[in-house]
PyMOL Python script that loads the backbone (N, CA, C, O; Angstrom):
from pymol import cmd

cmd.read_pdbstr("""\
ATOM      1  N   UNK A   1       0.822  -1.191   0.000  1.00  0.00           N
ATOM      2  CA  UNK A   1       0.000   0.000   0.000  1.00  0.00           C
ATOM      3  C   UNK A   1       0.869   1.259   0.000  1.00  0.00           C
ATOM      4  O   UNK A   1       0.641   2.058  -0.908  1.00  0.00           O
ATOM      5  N   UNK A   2       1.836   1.559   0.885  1.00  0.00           N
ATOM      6  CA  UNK A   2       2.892   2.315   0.680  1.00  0.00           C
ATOM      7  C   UNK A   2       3.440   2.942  -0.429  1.00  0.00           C
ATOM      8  O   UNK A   2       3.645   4.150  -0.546  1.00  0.00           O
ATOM      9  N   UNK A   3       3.752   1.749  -1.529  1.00  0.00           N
ATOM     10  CA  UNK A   3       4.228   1.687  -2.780  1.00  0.00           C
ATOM     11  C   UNK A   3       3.194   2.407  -3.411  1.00  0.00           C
ATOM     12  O   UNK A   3       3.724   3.433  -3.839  1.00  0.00           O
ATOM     13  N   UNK A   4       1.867   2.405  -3.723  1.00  0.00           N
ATOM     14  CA  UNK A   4       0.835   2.902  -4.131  1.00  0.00           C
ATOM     15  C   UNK A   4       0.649   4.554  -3.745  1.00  0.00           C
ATOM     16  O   UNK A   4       0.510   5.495  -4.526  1.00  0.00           O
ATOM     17  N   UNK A   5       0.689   4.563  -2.509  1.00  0.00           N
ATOM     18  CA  UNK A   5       1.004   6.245  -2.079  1.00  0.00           C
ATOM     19  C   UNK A   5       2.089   7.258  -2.651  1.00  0.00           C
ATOM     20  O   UNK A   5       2.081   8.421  -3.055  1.00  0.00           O
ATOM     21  N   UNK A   6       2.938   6.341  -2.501  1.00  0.00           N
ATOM     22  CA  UNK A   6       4.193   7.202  -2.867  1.00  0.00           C
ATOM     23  C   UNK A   6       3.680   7.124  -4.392  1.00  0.00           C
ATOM     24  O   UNK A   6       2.688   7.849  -4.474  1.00  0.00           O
ATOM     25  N   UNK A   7       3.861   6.753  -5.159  1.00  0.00           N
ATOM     26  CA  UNK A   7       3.443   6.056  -7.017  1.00  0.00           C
ATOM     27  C   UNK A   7       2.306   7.473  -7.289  1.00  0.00           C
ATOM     28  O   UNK A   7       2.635   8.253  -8.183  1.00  0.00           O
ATOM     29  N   UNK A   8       1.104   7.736  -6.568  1.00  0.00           N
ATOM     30  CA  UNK A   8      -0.120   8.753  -6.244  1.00  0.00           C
ATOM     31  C   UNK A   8      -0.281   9.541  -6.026  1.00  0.00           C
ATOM     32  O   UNK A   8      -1.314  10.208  -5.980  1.00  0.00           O
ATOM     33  N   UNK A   9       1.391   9.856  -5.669  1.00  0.00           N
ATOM     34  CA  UNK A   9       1.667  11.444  -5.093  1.00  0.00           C
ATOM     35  C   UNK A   9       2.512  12.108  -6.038  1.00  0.00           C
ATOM     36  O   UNK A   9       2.785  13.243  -5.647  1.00  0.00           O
ATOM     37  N   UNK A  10       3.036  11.807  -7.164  1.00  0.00           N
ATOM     38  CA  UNK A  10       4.166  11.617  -8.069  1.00  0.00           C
ATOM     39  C   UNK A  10       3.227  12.884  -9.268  1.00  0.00           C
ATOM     40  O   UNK A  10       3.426  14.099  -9.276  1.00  0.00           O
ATOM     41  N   UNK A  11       2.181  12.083 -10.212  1.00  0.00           N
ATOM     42  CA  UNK A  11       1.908  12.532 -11.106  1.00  0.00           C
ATOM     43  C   UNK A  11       1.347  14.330 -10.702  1.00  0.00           C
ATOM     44  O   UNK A  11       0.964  14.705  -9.594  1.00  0.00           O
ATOM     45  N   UNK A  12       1.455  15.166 -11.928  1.00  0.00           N
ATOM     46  CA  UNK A  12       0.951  16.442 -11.920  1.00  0.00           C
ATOM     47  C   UNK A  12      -0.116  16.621 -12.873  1.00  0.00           C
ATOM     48  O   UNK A  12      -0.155  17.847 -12.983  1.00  0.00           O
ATOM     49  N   UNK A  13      -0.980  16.160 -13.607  1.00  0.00           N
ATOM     50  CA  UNK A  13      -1.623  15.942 -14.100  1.00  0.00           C
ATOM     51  C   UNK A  13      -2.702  15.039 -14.330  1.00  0.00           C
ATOM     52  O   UNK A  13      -3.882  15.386 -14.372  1.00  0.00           O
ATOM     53  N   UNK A  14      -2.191  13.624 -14.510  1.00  0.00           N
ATOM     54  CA  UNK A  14      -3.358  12.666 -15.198  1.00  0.00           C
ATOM     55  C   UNK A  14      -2.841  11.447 -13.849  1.00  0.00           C
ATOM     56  O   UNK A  14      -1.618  11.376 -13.736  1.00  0.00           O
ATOM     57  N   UNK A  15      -3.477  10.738 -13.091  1.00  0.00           N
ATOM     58  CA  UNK A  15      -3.135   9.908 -12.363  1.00  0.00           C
ATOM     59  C   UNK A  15      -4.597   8.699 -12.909  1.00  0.00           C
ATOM     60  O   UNK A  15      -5.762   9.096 -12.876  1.00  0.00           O
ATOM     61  N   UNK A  16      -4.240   7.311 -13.355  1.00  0.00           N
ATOM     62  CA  UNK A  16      -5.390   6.150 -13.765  1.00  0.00           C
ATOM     63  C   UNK A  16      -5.137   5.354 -12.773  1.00  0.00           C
ATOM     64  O   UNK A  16      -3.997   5.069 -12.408  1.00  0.00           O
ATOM     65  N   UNK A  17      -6.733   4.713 -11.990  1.00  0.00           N
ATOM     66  CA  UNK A  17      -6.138   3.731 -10.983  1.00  0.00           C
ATOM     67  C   UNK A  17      -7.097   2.886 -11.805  1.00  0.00           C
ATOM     68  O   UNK A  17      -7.857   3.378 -12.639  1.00  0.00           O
ATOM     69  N   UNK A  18      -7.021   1.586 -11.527  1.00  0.00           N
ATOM     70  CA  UNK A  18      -8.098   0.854 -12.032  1.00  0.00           C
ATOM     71  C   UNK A  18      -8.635  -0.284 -10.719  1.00  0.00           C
ATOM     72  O   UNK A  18      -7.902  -1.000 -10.037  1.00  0.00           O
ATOM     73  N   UNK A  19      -9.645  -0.201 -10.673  1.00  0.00           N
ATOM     74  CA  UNK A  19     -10.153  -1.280  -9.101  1.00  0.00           C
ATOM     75  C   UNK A  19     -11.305  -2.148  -9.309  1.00  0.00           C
ATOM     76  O   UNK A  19     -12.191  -1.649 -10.003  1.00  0.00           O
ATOM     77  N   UNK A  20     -11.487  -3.235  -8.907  1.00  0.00           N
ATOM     78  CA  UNK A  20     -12.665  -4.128  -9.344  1.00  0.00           C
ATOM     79  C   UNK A  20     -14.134  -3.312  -8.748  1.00  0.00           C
ATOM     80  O   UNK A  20     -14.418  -2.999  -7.592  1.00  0.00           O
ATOM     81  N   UNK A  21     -14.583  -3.198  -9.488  1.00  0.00           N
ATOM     82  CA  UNK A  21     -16.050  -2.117  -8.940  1.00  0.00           C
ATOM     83  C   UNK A  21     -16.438  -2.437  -7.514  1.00  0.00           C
ATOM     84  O   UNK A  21     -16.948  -1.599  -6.769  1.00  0.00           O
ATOM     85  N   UNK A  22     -16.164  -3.739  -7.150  1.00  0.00           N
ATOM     86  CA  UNK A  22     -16.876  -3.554  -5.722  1.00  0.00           C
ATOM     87  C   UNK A  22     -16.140  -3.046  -4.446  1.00  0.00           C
ATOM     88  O   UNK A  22     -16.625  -2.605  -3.404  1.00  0.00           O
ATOM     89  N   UNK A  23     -14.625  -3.256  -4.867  1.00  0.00           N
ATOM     90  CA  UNK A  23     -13.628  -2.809  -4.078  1.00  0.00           C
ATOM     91  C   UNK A  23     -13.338  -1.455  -3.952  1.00  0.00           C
ATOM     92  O   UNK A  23     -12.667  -0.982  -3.035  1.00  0.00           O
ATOM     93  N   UNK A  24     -13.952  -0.681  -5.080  1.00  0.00           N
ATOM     94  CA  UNK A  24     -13.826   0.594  -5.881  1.00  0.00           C
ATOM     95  C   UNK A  24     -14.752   1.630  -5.349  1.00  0.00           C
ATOM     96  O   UNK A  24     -14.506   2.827  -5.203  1.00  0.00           O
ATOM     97  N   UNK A  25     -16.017   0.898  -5.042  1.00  0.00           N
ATOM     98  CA  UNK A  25     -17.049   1.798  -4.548  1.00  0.00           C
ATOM     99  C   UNK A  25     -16.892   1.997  -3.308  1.00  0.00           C
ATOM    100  O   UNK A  25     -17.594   2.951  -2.974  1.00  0.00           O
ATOM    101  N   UNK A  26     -16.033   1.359  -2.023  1.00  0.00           N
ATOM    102  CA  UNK A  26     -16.401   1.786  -0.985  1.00  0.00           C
ATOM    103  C   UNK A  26     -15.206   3.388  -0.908  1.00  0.00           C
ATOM    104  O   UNK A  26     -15.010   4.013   0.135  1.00  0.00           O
ATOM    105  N   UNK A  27     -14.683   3.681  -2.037  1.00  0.00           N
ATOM    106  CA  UNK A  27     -13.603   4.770  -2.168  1.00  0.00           C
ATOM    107  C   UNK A  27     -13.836   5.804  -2.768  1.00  0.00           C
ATOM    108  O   UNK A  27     -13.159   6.831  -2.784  1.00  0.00           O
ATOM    109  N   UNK A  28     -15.168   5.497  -3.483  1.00  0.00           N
ATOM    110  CA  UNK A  28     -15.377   6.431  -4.640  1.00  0.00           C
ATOM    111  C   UNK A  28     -15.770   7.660  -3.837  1.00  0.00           C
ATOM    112  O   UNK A  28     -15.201   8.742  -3.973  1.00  0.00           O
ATOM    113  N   UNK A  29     -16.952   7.400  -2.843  1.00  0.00           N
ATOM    114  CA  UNK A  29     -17.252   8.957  -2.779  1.00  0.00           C
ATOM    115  C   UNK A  29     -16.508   9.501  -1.888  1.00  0.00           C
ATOM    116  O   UNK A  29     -16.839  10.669  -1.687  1.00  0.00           O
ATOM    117  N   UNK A  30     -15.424   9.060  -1.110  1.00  0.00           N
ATOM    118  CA  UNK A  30     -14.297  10.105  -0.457  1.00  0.00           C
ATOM    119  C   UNK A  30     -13.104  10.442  -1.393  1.00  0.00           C
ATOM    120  O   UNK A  30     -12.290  11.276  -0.995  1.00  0.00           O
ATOM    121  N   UNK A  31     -12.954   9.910  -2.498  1.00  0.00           N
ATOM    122  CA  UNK A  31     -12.125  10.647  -3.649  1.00  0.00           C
ATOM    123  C   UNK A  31     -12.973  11.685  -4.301  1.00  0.00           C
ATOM    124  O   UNK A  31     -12.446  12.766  -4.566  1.00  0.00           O
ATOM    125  N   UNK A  32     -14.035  11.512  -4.546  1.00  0.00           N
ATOM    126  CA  UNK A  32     -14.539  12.193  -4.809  1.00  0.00           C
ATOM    127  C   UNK A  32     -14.793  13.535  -4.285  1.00  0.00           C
ATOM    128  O   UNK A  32     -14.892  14.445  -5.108  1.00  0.00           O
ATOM    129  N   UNK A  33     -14.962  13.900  -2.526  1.00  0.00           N
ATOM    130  CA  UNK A  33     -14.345  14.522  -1.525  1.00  0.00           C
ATOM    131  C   UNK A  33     -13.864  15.367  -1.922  1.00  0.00           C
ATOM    132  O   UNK A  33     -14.163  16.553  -2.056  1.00  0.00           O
ATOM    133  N   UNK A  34     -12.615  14.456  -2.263  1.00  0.00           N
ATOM    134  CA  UNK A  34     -11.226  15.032  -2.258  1.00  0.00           C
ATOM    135  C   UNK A  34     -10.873  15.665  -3.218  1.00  0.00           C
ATOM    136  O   UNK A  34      -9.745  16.148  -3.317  1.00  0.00           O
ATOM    137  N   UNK A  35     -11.845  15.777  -4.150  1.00  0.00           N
ATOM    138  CA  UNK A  35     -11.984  16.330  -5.728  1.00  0.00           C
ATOM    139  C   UNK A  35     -11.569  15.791  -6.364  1.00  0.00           C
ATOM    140  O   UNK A  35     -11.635  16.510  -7.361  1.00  0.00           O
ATOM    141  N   UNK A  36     -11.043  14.827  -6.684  1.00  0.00           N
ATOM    142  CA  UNK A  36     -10.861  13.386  -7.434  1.00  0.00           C
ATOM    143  C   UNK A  36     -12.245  13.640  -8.549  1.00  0.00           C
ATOM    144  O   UNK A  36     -13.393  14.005  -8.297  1.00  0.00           O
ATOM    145  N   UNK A  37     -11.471  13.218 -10.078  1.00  0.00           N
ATOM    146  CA  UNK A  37     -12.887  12.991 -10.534  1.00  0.00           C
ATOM    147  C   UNK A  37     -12.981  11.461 -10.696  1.00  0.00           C
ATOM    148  O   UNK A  37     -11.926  11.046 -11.177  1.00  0.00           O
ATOM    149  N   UNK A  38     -13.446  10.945 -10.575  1.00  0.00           N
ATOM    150  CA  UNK A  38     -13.689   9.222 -10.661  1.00  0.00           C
ATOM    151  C   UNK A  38     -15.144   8.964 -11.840  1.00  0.00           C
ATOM    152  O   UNK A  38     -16.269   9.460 -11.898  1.00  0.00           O
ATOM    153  N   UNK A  39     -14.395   7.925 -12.671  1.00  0.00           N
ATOM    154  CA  UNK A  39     -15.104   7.639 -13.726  1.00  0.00           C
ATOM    155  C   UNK A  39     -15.220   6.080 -13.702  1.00  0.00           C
ATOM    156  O   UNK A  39     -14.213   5.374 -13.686  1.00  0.00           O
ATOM    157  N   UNK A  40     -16.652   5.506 -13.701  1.00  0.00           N
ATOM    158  CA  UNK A  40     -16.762   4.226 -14.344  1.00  0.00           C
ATOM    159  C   UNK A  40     -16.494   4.381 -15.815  1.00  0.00           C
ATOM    160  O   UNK A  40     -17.060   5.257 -16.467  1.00  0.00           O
ATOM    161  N   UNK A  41     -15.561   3.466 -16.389  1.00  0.00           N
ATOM    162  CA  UNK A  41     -15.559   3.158 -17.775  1.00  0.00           C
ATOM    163  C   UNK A  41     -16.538   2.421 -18.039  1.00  0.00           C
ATOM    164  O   UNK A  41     -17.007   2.545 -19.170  1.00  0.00           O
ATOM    165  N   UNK A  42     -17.058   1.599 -17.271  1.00  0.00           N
ATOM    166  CA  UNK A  42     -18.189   0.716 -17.970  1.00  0.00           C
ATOM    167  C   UNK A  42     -19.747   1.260 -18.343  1.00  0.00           C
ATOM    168  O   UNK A  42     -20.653   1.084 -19.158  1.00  0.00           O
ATOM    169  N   UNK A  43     -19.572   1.649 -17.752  1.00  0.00           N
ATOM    170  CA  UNK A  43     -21.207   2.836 -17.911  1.00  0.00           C
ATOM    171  C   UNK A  43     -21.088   3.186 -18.975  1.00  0.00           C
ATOM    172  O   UNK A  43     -19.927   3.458 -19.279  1.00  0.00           O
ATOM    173  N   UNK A  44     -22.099   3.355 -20.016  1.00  0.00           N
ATOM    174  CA  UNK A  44     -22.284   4.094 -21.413  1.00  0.00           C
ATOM    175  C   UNK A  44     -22.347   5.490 -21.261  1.00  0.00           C
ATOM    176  O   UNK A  44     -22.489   6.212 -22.248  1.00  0.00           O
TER     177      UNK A  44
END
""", "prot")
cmd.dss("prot")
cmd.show_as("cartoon", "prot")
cmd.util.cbc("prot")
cmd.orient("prot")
């Protein structure tokens, strides 16, 4: 997890995480918070 933080803190622009949707949702709406924009790709 560490590795992931540090990796998250790096980019200035474009940061892609990718997470299995169910693991994904319990994060979404505190990134979101955080002003994160968070996108399902699967949704049309």
């Amino acid at each position: 997890m560490q590795l992931v933080v540090v990796g998250a803190t790096r980019p200035t622009h474009l940061l892609v995480l990718a997470a299995h949707r169910d693991c994904g949702k319990r994060y979404a709406a505190g990134m979101v918070d955080a002003g994160w924009d968070v996108r399902d790709l699967t949704e049309h």
